[in-house]
C-alpha positions as CSV (number, residue, x, y, z in Angstrom):
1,X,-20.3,-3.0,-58.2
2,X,-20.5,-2.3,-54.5
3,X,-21.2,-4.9,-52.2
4,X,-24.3,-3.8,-49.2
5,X,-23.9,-4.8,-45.9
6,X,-27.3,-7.5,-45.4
7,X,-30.0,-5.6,-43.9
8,X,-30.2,-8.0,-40.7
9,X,-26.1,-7.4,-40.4
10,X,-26.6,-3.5,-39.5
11,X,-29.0,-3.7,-36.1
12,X,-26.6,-6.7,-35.0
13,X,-23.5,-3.9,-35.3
14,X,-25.5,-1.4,-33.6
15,X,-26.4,-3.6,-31.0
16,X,-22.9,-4.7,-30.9
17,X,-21.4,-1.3,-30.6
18,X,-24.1,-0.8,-27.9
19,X,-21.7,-2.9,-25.8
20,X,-18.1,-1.5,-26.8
21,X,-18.1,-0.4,-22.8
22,X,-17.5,-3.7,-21.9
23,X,-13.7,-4.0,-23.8
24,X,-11.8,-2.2,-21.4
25,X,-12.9,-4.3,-18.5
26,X,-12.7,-7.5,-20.3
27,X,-9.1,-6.7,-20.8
28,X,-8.6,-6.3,-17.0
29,X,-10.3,-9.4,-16.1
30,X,-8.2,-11.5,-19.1
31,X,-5.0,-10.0,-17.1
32,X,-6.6,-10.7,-13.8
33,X,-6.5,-14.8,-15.0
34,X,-3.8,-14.8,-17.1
35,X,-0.8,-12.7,-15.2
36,X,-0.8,-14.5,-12.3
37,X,0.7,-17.5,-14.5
38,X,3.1,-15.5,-16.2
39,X,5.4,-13.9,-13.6
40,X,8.4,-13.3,-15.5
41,X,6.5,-12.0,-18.4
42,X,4.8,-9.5,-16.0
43,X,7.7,-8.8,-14.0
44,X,9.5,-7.0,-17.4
45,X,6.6,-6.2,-19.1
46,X,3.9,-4.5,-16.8
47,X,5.6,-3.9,-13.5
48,X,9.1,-2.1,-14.7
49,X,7.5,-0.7,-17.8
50,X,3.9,-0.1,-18.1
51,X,3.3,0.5,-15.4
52,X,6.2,3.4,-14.4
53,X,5.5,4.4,-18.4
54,X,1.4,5.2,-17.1
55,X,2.4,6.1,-13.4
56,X,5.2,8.8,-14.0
57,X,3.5,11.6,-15.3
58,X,0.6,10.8,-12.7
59,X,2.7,10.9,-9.9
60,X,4.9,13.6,-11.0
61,X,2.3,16.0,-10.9
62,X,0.0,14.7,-7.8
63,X,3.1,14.4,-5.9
64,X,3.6,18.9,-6.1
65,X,0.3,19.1,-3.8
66,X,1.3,18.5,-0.2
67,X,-2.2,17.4,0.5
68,X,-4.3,14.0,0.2
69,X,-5.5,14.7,-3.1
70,X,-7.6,11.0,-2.6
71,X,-8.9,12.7,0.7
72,X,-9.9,16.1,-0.8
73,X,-11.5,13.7,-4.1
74,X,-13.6,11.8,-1.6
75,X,-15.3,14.9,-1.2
76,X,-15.4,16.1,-4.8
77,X,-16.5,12.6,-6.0
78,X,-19.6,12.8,-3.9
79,X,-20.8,16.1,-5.3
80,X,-20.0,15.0,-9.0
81,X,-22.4,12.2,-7.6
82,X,-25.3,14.3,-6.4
83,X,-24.7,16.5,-9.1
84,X,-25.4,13.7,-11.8
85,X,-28.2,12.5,-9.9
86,X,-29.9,15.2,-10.0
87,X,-29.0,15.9,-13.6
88,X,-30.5,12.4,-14.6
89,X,-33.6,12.7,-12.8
90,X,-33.9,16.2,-14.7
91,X,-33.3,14.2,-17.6
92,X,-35.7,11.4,-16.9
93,X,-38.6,13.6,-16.2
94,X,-38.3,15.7,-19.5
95,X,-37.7,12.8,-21.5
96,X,-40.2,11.6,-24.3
97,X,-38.3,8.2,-24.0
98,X,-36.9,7.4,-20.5
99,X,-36.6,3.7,-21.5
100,X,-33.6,4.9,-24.1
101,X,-32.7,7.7,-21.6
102,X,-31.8,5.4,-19.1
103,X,-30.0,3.1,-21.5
104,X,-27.6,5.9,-22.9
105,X,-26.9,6.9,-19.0
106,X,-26.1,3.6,-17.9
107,X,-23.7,2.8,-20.9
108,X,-21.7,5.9,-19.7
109,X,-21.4,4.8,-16.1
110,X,-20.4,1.6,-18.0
111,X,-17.7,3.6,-19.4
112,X,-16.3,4.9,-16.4
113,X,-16.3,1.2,-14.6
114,X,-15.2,-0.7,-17.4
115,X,-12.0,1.9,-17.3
116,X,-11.3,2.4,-13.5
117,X,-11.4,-1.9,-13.6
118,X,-8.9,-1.7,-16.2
119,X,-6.5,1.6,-15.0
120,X,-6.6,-0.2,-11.3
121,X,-4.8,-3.3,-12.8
122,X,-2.7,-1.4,-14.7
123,X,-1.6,0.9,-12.0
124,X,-1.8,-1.8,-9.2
125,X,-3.4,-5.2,-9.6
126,X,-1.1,-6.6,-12.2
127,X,2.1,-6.0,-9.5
128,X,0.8,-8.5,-7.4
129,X,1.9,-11.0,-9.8
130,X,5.4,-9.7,-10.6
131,X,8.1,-12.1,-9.4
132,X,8.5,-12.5,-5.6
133,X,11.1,-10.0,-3.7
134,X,12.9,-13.2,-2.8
135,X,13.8,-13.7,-6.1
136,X,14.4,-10.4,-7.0
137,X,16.7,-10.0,-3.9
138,X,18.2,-13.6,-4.2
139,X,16.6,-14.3,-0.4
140,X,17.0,-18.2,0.8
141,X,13.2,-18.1,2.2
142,X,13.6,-21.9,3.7
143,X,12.5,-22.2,7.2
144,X,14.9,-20.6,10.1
145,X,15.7,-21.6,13.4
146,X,14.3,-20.2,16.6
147,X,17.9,-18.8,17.5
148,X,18.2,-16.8,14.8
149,X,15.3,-14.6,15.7
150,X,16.2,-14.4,18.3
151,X,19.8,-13.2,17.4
152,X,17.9,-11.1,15.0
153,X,15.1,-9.5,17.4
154,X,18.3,-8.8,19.9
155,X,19.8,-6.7,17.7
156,X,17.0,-5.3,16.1
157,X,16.2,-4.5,19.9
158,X,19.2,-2.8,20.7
159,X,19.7,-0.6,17.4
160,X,16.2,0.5,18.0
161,X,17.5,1.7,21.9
162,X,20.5,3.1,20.2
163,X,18.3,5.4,17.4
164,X,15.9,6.6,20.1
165,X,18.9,8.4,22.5
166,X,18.9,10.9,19.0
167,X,15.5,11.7,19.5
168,X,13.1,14.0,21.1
169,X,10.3,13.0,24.1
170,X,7.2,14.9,24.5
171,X,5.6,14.9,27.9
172,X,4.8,11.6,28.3
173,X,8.3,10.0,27.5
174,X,6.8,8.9,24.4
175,X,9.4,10.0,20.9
176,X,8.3,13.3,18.7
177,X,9.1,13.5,15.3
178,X,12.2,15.4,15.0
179,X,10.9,18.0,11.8
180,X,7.4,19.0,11.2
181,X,5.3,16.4,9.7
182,X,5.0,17.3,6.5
183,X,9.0,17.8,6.0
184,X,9.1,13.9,7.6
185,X,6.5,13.0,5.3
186,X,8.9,14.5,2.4
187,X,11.8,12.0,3.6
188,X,10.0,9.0,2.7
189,X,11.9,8.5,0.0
190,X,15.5,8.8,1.1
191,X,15.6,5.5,1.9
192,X,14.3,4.3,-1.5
193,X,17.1,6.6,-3.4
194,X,19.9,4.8,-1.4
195,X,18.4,1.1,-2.0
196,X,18.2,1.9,-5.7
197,X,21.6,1.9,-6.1
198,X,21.7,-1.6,-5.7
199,X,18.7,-2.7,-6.5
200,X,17.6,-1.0,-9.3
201,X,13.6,-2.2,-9.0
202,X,13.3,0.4,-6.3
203,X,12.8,3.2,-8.5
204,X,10.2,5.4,-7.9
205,X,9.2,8.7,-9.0
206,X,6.9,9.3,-5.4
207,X,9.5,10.3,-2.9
208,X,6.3,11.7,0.0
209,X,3.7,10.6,1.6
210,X,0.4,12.6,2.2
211,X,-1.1,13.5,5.4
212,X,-4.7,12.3,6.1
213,X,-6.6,15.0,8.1
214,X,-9.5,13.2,8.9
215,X,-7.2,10.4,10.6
216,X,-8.6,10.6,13.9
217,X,-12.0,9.3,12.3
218,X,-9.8,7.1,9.7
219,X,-8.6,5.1,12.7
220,X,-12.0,3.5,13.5
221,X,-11.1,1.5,10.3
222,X,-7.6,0.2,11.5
223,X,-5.8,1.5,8.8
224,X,-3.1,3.4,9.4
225,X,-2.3,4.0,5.7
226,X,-3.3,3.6,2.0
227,X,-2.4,3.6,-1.0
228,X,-4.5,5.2,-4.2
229,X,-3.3,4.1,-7.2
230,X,-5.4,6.2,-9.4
231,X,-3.2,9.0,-8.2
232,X,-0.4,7.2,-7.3
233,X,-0.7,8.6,-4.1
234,X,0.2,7.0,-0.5
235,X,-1.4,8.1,2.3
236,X,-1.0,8.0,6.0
237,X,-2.8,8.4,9.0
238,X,-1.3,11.5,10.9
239,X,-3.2,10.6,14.3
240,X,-1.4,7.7,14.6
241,X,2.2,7.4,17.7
242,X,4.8,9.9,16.4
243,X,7.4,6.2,16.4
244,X,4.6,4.9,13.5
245,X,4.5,7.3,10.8
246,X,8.2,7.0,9.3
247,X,7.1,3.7,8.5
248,X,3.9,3.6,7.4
249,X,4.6,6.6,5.3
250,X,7.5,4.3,3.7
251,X,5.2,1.1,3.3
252,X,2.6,3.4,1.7
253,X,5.9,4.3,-0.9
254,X,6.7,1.2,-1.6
255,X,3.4,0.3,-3.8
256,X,3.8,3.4,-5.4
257,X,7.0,1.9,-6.7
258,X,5.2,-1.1,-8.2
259,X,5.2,-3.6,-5.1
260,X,1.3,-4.7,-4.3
261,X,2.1,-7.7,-1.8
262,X,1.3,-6.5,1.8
263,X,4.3,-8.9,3.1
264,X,6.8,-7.4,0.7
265,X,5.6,-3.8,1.1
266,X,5.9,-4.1,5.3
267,X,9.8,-5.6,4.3
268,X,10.7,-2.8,2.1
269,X,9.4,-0.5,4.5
270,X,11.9,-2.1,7.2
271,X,14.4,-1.8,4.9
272,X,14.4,1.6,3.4
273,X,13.8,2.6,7.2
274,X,17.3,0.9,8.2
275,X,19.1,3.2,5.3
276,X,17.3,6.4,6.1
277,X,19.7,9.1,6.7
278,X,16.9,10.4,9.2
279,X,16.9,8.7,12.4
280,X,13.3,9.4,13.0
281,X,13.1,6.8,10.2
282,X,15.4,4.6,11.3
283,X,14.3,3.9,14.8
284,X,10.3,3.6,13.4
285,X,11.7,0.8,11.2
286,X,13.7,-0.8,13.6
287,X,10.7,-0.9,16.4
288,X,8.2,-1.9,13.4
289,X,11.0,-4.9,12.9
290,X,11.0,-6.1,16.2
291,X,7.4,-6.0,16.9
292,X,7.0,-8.1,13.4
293,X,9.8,-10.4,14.8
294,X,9.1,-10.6,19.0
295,X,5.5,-11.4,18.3
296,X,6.3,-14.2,15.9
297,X,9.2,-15.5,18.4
298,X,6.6,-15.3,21.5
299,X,4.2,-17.6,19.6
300,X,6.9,-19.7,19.0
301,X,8.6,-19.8,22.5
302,X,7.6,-17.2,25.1
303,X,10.8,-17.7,27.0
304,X,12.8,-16.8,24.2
305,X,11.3,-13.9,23.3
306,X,11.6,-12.7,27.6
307,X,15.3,-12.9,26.9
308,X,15.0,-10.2,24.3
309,X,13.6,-7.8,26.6
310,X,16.3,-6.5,28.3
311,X,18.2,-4.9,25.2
312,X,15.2,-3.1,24.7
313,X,15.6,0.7,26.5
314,X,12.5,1.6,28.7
315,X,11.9,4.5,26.1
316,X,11.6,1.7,23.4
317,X,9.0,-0.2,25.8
318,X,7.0,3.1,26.2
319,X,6.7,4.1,22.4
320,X,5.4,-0.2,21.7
321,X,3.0,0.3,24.5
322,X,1.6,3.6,22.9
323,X,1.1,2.0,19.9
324,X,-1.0,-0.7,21.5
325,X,-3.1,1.7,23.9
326,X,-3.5,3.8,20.7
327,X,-5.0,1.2,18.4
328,X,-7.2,-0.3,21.1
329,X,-8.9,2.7,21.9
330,X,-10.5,2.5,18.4
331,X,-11.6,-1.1,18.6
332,X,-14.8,-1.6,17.7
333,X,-17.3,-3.1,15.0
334,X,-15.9,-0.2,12.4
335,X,-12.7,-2.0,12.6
336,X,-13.8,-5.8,12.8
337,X,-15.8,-4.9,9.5
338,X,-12.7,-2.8,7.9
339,X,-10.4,-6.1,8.5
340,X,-12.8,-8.3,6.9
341,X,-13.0,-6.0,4.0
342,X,-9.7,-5.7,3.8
343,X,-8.9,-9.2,4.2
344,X,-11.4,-10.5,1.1
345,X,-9.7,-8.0,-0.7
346,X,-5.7,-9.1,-0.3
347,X,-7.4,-12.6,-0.9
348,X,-9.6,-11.9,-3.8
349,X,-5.5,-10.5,-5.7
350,X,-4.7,-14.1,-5.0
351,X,-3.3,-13.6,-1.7
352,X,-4.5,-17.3,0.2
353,X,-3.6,-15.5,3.8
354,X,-5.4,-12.7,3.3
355,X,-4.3,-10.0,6.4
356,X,-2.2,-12.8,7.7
357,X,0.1,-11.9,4.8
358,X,1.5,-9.1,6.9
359,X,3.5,-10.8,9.2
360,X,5.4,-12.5,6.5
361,X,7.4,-10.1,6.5
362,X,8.9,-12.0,9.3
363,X,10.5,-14.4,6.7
364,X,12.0,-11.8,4.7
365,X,13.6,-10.3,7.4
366,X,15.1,-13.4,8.7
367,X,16.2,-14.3,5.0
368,X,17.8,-10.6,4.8
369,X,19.3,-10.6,8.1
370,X,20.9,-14.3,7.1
371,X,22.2,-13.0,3.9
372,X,23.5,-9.3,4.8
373,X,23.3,-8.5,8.5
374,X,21.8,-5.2,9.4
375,X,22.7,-2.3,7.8
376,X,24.9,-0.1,10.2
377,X,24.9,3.4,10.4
């Protein structure tokens, strides 16, 4: 005899099924409040296998194209948009029942929330509960004294001066890239493939960064690169100094190699800059270094950091000042709002410092620089 499902039962599982959108971003949300207590677990789990299992054949492909694909989807994604719109409305008027019209369109942008939420932590948000570089790279992150920054701003200082008598000046006595941009944006990786032999977690299957042609406007915002991890794709603003890109262009790699933390991604960038074999990237991350590490020993003693002055070469002093005449040319209300965006953002991934979390990198250069010196070339 065969048992029937209670007449009541069968509107409760349509109903039911009526909400199956929902599942995938429930899942993201449960590892939104649950990784963050589990960083081991999400170290070996998420960050060094789902999430280079899910990201490889992403980037693999995305990474052939030269250009911004995020860049060139902005544009797509907003005629998909119109498109849709206008399809619904179409829909709307010719329906005999707009009321269940409606319903079936908004369970389908359901869909496609419910699954970004859940492919963003999966491709990004869960890293920034992975264990802490410090651990990772054994790093003694107890507080340092102000002579050591010193020591380490000095010599930071003078390999920057030292990098920049390889390179090229334009007109202005300011450095130029050394290779077109696109073949600099291709070195990106270099560094990373010479840190991976000892430290394995740098593995990464992105080894270039993608040129932003719309920079000039992107730099209302501040930002002078992103990362998109629904294509695995970093991005970097191309109007920026010449002296900035190597770097950014190697921060913007580093999350595509499972790092989320703004702190650890500015440190790695440093890092992989120091190894480069391209001394393009090696003086950007030296200068990036000791502006990180000069502004934190001026707020600590302004004397100090006068003494650390001299080792830097006028050419040095010209490219920092650049940087700074560059960036407040665009100051404005665009950026005040892009920084407040950005900081609710870091903080909402559990970041308490929000932005401030970029000049932590200060502490893991001082805890490198303790433990191993800087690389020499």
């Amino acid at each position: 005899m065969k048992t029937k499902i209670c007449a009541p039962i069968k509107p409760a599982l349509r109903i039911l099924r009526r909400f199956f959108f929902l599942i995938p971003a429930l899942a993201a949300i449960i590892l939104y409040k649950v990784l963050p207590h589990l960083p081991q677990f999400t170290e070996t789990v998420f960050s060094r296998l789902l999430f280079r299992i899910i990201s490889f054949p992403i980037a693999f492909i995305t990474s052939l194209i030269p250009l911004s694909i995020t860049e060139l989807s902005l544009f797509v994604f907003a005629i998909i948009i119109i498109v849709m719109l206008v399809f619904f409305i179409i829909r709307m008027t010719r329906s005999k029942n707009r009321l269940i019209t409606a319903g079936r369109a908004a369970r389908a942008a359901g869909w496609v929330i419910s699954f970004t939420l859940l492919f963003y932590m999966l491709l990004h948000g869960v890293n920034y509960y992975r264990l802490p570089v410090s651990a990772l790279m054994q790093l003694d992150m107890s507080p340092k004294s102000a002579q050591l920054l010193q020591t380490l701003c000095i010599d930071l200082a003078k390999s920057a001066s030292s990098e920049r008598e390889k390179l090229k000046e334009d007109e202005n006595g300011n450095i130029m890239l050394s290779n077109s941009l696109l073949k600099t944006l291709s070195q990106a990786g270099d560094g990373y493939r010479i840190l991976d032999n000892t430290y394995p977690f740098f593995w990464g299957a992105v080894n270039r960064a993608k040129p932003v042609q719309l920079s000039h406007k992107w730099s209302y915002t501040g930002i002078s690169g992103m990362y998109f991890p629904f294509f695995v794709e970093a991005n970097v603003n191309i109007d920026q100094p010449d002296s900035a890109i190597p770097a950014t262009s190697a921060h913007e790699l580093a999350h595509t190699r499972g790092f989320a933390r703004e702190d650890e991604c500015n440190f790695f960038a440093c890092l992989s800059c120091f190894v480069n074999p391209s001394p393009d990237y090696r003086y950007s991350g030296y200068v990036i270094a000791y502006i990180n590490c000069s502004n934190a020993l001026y707020s600590y003693n302004s004397d100090m950091w006068a003494e650390t002055l001299p080792y830097c070469s006028d050419g040095v002093i010209r490219d920092i000042e650049e940087r700074t005449e560059y960036w407040d040319s665009f100051r404005g209300e665009v950026q005040e709002i892009s920084n407040r965006v950005n900081d609710s953002f870091i903080q909402s991934q559990g970041v308490d410092d929000g932005v401030l979390s970029y000049n932590r990198v200060v502490g893991l250069l001082l805890a490198y620089y303790e433990k191993e010196g800087l690389p020499i070339n």
